[in-house]
C-alpha positions as CSV (number, residue, x, y, z in Angstrom):
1,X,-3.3,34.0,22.8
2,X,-0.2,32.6,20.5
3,X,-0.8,31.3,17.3
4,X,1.2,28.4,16.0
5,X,0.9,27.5,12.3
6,X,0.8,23.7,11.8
7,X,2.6,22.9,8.5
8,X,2.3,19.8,5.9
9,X,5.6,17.5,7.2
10,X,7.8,15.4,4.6
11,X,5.7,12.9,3.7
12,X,8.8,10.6,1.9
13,X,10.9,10.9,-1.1
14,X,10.0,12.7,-4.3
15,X,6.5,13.6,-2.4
16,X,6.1,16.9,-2.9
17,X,2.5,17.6,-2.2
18,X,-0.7,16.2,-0.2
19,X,-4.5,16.3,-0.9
20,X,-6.6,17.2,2.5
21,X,-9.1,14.9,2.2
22,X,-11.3,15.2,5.4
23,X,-10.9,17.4,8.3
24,X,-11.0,15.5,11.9
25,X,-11.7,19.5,13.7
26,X,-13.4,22.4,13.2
27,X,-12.8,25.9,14.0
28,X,-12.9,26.1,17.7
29,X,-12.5,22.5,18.8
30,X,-9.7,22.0,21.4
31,X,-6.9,20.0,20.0
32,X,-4.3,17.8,22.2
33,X,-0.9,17.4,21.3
34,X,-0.2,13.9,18.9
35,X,-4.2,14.5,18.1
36,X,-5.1,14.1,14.1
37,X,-6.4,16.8,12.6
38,X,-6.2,16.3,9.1
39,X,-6.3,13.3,7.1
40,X,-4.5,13.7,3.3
41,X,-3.6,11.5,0.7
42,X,-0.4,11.2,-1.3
43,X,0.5,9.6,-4.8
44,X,1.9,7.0,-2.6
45,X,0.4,6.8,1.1
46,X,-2.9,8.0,3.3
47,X,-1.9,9.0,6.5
48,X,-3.1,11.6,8.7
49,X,-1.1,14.6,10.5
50,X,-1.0,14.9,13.7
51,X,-0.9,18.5,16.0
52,X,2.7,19.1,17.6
53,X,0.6,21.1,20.4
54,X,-2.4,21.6,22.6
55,X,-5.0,24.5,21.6
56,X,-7.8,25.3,20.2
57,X,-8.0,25.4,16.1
58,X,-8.2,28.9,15.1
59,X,-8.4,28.6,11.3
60,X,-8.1,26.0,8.5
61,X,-6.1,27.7,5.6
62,X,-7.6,25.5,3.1
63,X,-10.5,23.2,2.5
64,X,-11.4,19.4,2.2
65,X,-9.6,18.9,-2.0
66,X,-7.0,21.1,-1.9
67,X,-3.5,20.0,-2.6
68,X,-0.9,21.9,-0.4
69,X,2.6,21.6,-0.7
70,X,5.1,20.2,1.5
71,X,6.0,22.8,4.3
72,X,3.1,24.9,3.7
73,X,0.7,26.1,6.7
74,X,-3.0,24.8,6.5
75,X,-4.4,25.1,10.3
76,X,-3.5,27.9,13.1
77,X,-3.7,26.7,16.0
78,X,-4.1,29.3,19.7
79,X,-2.4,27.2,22.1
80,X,-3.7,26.5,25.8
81,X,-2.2,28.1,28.6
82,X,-1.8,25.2,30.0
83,X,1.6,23.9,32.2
84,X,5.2,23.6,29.8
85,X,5.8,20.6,28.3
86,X,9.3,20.3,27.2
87,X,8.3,18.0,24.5
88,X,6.4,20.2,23.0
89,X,7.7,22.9,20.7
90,X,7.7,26.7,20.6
91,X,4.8,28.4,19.4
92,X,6.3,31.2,17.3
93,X,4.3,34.4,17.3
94,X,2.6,35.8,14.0
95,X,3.2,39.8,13.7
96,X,0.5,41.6,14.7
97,X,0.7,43.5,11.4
98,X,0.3,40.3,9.0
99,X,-3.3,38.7,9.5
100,X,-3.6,35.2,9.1
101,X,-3.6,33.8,5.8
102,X,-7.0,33.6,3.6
103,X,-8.3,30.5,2.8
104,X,-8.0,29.1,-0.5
105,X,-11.6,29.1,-1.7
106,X,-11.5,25.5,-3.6
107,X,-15.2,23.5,-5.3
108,X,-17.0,21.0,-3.6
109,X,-15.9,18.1,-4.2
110,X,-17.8,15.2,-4.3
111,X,-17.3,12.4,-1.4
112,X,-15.7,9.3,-3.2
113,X,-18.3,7.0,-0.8
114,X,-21.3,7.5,-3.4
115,X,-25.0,6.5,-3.0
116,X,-27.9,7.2,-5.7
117,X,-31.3,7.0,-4.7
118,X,-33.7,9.3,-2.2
119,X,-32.7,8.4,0.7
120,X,-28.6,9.5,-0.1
121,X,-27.9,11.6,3.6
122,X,-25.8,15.2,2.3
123,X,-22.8,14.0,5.3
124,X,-21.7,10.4,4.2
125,X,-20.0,8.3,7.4
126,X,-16.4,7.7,6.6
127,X,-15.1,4.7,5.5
128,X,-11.9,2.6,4.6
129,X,-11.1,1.6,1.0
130,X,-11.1,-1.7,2.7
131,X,-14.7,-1.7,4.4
132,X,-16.5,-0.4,1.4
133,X,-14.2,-3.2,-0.8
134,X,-15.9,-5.7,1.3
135,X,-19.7,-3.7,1.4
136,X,-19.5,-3.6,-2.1
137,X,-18.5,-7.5,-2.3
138,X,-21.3,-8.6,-0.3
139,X,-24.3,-6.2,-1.1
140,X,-24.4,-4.1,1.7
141,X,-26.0,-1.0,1.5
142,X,-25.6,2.5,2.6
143,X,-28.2,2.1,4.8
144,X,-27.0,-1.3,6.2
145,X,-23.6,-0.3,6.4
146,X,-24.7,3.0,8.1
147,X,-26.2,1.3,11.0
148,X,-23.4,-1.1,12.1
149,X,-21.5,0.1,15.3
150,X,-18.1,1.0,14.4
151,X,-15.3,0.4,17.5
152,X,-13.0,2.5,15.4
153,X,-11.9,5.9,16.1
154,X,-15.0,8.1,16.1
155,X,-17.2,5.0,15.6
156,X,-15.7,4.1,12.9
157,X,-16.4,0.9,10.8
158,X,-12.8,-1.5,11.4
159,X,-12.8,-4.4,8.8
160,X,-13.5,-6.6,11.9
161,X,-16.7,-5.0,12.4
162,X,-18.5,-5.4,9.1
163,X,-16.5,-9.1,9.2
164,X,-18.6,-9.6,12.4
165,X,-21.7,-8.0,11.3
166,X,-21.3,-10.8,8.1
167,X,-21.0,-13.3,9.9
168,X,-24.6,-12.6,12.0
169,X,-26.1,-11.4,9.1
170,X,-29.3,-13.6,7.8
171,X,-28.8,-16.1,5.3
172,X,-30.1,-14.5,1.8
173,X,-31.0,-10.8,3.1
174,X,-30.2,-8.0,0.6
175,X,-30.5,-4.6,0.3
176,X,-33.2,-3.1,-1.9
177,X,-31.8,-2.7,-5.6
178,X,-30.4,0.1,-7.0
179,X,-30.3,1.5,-3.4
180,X,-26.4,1.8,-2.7
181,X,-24.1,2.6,-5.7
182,X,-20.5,1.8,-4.3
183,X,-17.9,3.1,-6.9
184,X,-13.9,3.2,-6.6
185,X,-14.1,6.3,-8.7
186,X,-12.0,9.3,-7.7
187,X,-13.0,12.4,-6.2
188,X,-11.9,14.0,-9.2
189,X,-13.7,11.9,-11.4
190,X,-17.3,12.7,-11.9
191,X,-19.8,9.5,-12.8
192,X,-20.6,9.3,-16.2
193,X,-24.4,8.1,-17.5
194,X,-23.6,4.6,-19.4
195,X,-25.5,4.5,-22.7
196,X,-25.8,1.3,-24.7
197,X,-23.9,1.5,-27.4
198,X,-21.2,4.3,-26.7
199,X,-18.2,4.2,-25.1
200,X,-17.7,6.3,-21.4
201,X,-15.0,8.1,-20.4
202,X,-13.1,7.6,-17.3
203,X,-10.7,10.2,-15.8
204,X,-7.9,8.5,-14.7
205,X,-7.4,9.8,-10.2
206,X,-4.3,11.2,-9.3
207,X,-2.6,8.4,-8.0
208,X,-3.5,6.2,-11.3
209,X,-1.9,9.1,-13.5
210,X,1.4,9.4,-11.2
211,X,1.7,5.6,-11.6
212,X,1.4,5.8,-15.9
213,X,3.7,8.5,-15.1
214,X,6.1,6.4,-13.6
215,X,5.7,3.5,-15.6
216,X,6.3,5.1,-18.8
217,X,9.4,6.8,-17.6
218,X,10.7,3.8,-16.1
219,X,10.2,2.0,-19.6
220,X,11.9,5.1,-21.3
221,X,14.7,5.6,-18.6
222,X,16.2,2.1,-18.8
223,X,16.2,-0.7,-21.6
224,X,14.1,-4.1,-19.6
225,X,15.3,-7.6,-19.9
226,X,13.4,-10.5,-18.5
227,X,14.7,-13.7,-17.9
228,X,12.6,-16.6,-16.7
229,X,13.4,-20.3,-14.4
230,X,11.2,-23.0,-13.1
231,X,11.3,-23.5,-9.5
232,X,9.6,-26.5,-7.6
233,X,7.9,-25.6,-4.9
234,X,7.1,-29.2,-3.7
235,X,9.0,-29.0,-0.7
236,X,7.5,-25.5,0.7
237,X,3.9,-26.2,-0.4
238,X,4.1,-29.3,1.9
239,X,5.7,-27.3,4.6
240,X,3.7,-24.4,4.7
241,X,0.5,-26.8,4.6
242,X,2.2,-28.6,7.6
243,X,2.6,-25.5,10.0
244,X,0.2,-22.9,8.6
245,X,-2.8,-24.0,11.2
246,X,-0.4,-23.9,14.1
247,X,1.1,-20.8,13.2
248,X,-2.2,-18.7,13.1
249,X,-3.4,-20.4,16.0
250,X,-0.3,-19.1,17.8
251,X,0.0,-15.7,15.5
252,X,-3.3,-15.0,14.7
253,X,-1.3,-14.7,11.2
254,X,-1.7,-16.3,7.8
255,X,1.4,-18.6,6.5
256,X,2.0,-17.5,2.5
257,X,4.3,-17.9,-0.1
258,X,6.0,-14.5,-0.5
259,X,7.6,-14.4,2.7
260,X,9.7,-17.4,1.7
261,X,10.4,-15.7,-1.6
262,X,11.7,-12.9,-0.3
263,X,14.0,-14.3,2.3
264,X,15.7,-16.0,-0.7
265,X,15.7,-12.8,-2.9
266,X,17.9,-11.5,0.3
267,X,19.8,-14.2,0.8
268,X,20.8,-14.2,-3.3
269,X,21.5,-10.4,-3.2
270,X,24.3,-11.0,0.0
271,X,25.6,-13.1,-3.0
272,X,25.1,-10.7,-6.0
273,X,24.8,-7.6,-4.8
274,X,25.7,-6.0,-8.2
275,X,21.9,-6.3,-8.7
276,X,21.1,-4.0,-5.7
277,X,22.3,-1.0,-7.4
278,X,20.5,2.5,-8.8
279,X,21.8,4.4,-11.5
280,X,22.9,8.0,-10.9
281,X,23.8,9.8,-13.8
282,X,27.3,7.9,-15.5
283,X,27.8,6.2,-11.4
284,X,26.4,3.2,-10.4
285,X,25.4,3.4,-6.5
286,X,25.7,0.2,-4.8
287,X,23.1,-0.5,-1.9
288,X,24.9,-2.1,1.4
289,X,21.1,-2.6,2.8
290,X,18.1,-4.7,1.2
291,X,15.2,-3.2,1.2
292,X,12.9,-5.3,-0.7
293,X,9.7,-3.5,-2.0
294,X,6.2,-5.6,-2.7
295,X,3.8,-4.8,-4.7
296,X,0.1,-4.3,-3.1
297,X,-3.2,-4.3,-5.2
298,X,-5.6,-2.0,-3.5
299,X,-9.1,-2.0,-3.6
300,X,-9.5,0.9,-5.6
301,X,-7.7,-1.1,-8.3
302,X,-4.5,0.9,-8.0
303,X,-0.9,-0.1,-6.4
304,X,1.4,0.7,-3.6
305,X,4.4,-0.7,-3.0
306,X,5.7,-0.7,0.9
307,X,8.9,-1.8,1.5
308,X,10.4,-4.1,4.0
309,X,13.8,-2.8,5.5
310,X,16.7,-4.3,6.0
311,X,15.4,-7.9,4.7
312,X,18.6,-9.3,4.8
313,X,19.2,-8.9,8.8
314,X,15.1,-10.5,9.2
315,X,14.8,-14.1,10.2
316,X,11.7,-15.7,8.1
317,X,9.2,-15.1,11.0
318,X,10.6,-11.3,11.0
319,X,9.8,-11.1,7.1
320,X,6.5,-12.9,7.5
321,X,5.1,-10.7,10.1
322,X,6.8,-7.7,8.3
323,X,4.4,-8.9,5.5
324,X,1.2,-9.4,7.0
325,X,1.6,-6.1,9.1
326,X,2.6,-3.9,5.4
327,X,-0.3,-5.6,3.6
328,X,-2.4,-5.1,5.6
329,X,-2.0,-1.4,6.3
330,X,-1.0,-0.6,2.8
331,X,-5.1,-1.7,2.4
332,X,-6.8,0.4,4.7
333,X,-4.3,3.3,3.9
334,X,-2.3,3.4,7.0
335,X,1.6,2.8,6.3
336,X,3.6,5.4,6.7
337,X,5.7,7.8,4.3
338,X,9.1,5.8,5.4
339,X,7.5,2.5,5.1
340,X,6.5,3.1,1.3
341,X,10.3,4.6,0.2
342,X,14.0,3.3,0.4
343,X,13.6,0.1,-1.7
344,X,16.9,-1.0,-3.4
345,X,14.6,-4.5,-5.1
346,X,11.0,-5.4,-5.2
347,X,9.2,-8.3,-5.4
348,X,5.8,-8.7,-7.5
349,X,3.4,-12.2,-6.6
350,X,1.5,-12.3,-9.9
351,X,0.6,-15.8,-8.9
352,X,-2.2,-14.3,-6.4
353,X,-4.2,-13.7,-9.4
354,X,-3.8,-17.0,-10.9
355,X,-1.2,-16.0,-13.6
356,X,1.7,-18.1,-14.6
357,X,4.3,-15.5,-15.6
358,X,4.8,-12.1,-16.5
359,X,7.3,-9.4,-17.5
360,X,7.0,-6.5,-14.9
361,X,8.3,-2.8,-15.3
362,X,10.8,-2.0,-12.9
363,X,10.5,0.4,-10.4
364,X,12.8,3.3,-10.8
365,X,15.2,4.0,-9.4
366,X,15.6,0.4,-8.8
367,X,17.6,-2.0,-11.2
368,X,15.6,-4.9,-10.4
369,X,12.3,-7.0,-10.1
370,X,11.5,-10.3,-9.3
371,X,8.1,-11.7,-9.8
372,X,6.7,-15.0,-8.5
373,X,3.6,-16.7,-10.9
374,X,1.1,-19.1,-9.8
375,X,1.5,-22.5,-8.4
376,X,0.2,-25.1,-10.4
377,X,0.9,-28.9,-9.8
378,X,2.3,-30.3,-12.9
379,X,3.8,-33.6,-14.9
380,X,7.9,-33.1,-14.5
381,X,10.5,-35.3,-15.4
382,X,12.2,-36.7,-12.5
383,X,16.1,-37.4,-12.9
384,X,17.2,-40.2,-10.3
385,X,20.0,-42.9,-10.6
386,X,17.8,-45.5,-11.5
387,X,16.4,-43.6,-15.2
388,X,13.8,-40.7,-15.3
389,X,10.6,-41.0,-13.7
390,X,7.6,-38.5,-14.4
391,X,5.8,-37.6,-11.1
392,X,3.3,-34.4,-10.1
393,X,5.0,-31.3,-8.9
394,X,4.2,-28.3,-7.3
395,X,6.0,-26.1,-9.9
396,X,6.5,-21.7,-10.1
397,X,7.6,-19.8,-13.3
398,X,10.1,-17.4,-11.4
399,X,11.2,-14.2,-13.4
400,X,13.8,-11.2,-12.8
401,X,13.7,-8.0,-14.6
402,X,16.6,-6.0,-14.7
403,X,18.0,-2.9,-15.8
404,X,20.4,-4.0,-19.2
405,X,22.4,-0.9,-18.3
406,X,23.8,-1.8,-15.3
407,X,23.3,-6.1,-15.2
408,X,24.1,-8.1,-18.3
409,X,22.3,-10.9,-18.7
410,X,24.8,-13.4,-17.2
411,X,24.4,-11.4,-13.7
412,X,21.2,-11.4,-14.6
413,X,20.8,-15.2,-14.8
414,X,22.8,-16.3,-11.8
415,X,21.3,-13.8,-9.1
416,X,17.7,-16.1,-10.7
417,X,19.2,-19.4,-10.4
418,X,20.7,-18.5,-7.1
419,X,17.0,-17.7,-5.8
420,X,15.6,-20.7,-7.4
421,X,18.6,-22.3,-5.4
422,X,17.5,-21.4,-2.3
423,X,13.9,-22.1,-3.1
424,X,14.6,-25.7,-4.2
425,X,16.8,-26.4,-0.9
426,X,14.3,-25.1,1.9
427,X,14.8,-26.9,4.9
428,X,11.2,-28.2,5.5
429,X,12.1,-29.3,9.2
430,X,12.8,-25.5,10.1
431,X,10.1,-24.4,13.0
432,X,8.7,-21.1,12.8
């Protein structure tokens, strides 16, 4: 029969390599066409890859750990002999002369869900980042988590399962001690026995050192300055508390605060777009679409930063569903290589973890970042035409970093106040 090699597809700018971390076939299982077959991981999304054809997998080229390159083969496939389909592509031939290639013999690696203890099982059942987050949150154990029916693909554990297996759970039970050890360790990183009194040594995981990577060179690359503004948020905290029970109860959707932010970081770069500019060389290329980028803490501890397209043409319910949908993948490692790439501006909510201000690192090639604090209620002098008052506020410490090569700190300052601008002078009677 034919053999068609499957290759590694482009996975997004700069990405020039994936690590196959879990085989979905084995040698001989039929395969349909748009079926996964491999899931991999990138220094910037998980995704899986799916087969262009229908057959039966003949070889995998290289094991669970290995990191392949873009465009390289890792599974032959011998297609079916079934009926054309004319959406399906060719199956070029290999010479009969050339065998298939070896596969790379790679070590075992260790699976990243860990369990100490007798009764660890040598095949560990898959899990999200997310559904081991929330295992490890609320004491599960390996055992308990094990027995919950999964309604994902292949029985898989979906965040609403263990949510609903929570929520019947009986007051006060927990696993035995010392049973489960769940650990956001990398597979490259083996666990280390903690002495008292010494210090233990971490290997940083791949995705942690391309992000120092990147941070460092961003910090090297361009010279930061950070300026800050005050911004009352008086008027959207009492909006958003006004709809945000009508609107999940008609979107099944939360109602937060960085949607709003970022419809007025769009709206303030149709008025400065000087700011939504990259550096290329001695040229200065000046974006026509916003593409605004936010930041996403992972589970694991680390960051990915999807990227909502064309911000400026979205009406706030499009950004706020754009939102919800990219955070919400981005946390169970399912956004795609275009959804993560293209941003021209990003967008960083420090406030979610309660702090009131910070001085973030641009993300190259970018020359901007905004970054929203907390929202704290606070005593602020109140200007009216009958003398200053002091009343309680809902107040944000609002910051933009920018690239001092390309925006001076004038720029710099009116693209803030024109965000704080539209902040300060949301129309609260707007429906969503």
């Amino acid at each position: 029969m034919p053999n068609y090699e499957v290759t590694i597809p482009k996975l997004g700018e700069s990405v020039i390599e994936a690590t196959l971390t879990k085989w979905l076939k084995n040698d001989g299982d039929t395969v349909q066409v748009d079926e996964p077959l491999v899931e991999i991981a990138t220094d910037k999304v998980d995704s899986e890859i799916v087969s262009p054809v229908a057959g039966t997998l003949k070889k995998k080229v290289f094991g669970e750990g290995s990191v392949v390159a873009v465009g390289a083969v890792f599974a032959i496939l011998d297609t079916l002999a079934a009926p054309e389909n004319e959406s399906q592509a060719p199956a070029p031939e290999l010479p009969a002369e050339l065998p298939a290639p070896e596969p790379i013999e790679t070590p075992e690696v260790p699976s990243i869900f860990q369990q100490s203890g007798p009764q660890a099982t040598e095949k560990a059942r898959f899990y999200s980042p997310l559904v081991r987050s929330i295992a490890h949150q609320e004491g599960i154990s390996f055992k308990e988590l094990d027995a919950i029916p999964g309604t994902g693909k292949d029985d898989r554990v979906t965040k609403q399962d263990i949510l609903n297996y929570l929520q019947g759970r009986k007051p006060g039970s927990k696993p035995p001690e010392r049973e489960t050890a769940f650990t956001h360790e990398t597979i490259e990183a083996p666990a280390l026995p903690v002495l008292p009194g010494e210090n233990q040594i971490i290997e940083m995981d791949r995705i942690r050192q391309i992000i120092a990577n990147h941070m460092v060179k961003s910090v090297q690359t361009s010279p930061h300055v950070t300026s800050f503004m005050e911004v009352d948020m008086t008027r959207i905290v009492q909006w958003r508390e006004k709809n945000k029970d009508d609107f999940f109860k008609r979107e099944h959707e939360k109602l937060t605060f960085t949607p709003i932010v970022i419809e007025a970081i769009a709206k303030s770069v149709r008025d400065y777009p000087m700011v939504n500019v990259s550096v290329e060389g001695t040229k200065i290329l000046l974006h026509k679409r916003v593409n605004i980028g936010m930041a996403v803490a992972l589970p694991n501890f680390n960051l990915i930063v999807p990227v909502i397209h064309n911000a400026h043409e979205k009406s706030l319910l499009g950004i706020i569903k754009a939102v919800n949908n990219l955070s919400e993948r981005a946390r169970i490692s399912k956004l795609l290589p275009d959804e993560i790439s293209g941003g021209t501006i990003s967008l960083t909510n420090l406030g979610s973890f309660g702090t009131i201000m910070g001085t973030p690192i641009i993300n190259q090639p970018q020359a901007a970042i905004v970054a929203m604090g907390t929202i704290r209620k606070m005593p602020v002098v109140i200007e009216g035409p009958e003398g200053d008052s002091i009343a309680i506020r809902s107040m944000m410490v609002l910051s933009v970093t920018y690239d001092h090569r390309v925006v001076d700190g004038a720029l710099g300052g009116q693209f803030l106040s024109r965000i704080v601008h539209y902040l300060n002078t949301f129309n609260i009677n707007q429906p969503i």
